[in-house]
N, C-alpha and C positions, 0 to 999 in steps of 0.2 A: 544493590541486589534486586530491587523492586523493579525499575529501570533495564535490568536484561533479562527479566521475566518477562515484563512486558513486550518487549524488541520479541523473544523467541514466541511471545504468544502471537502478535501483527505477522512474524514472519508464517508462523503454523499456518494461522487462517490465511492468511492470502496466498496461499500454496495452496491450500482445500479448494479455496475459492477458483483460482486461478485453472486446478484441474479438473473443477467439476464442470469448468464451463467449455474446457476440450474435450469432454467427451462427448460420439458421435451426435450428429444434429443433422438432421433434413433441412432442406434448404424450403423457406417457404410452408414450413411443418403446420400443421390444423391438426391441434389434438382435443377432443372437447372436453368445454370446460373449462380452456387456456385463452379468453377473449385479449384482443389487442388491450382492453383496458386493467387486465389481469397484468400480461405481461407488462405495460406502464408501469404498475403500481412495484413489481417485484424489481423493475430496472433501477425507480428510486431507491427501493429500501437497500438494494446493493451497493449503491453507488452513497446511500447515508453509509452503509455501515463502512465500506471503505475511508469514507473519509473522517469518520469518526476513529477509525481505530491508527489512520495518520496524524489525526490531529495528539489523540491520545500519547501516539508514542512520541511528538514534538520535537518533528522534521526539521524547525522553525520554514523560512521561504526555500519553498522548493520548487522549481519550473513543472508548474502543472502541466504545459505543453508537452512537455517529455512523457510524464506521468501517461496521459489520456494516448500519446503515441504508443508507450510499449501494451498499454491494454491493448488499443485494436491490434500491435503484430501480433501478441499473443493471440486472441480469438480469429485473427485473421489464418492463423497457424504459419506466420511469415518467419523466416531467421530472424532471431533475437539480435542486439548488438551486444549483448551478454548473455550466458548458458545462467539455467536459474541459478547453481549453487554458485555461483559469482558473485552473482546477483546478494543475494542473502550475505555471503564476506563481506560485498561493500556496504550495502546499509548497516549491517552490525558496524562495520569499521566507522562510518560517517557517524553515526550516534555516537559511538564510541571519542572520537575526535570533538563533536559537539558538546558533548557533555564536559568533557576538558577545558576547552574553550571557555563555554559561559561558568565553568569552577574558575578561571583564571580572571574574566571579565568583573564576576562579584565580589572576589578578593581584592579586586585593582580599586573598585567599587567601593569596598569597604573602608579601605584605608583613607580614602576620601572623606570620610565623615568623621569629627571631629569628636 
């Protein structure tokens, strides 16, 4: 139960996140107040909190290359290779499946010990 709290909580926020950052933007934007080493520091803590909240919900090896691809199509506002609520099916399902997997791995695991 802990486990799809958590999946629904990553997926919540990285929907929040993902549409706060489609909305409109000027290209080349000067608002003051917002220095290039402002916007640095908030690009880190986005990019900690994403991957904290991947690591959290324990992906295990996932092609980060993929990862960093659908971010810029989405900020790029490119066609998706998947519509978001797909999107969201599959990683519920991939968790879903992973979690089965390492339940069957530590069973297999277990019985190995004497």
């Amino acid at each position: 139960m802990k486990k799809a709290l958590k999946t629904i909580s990553l997926l919540a926020v990285t929907s929040i996140l993902i549409a706060s950052c489609n909305q409109t933007q000027s290209s080349g934007e000067d608002l003051p107040g917002i220095t290039k080493e402002f916007k640095d520091s908030v690009s880190y803590a986005i990019g900690a909190s994403l991957g904290s909240m991947v690591q959290q919900a324990d992906f295990g090896d996932i092609n980060m290359d993929q990862v960093y691809q659908a971010i810029e199509d989405v900020l790029a506002e490119k066609e998706l290779k998947v519509e978001m609520a797909e999107a969201n099916q599959i990683i519920t399902r991939y968790l879903g499946k992973r979690q089965e997997a390492l339940s069957t791995v530590n069973k297999e695991a277990s019985k190995k010990i004497p």
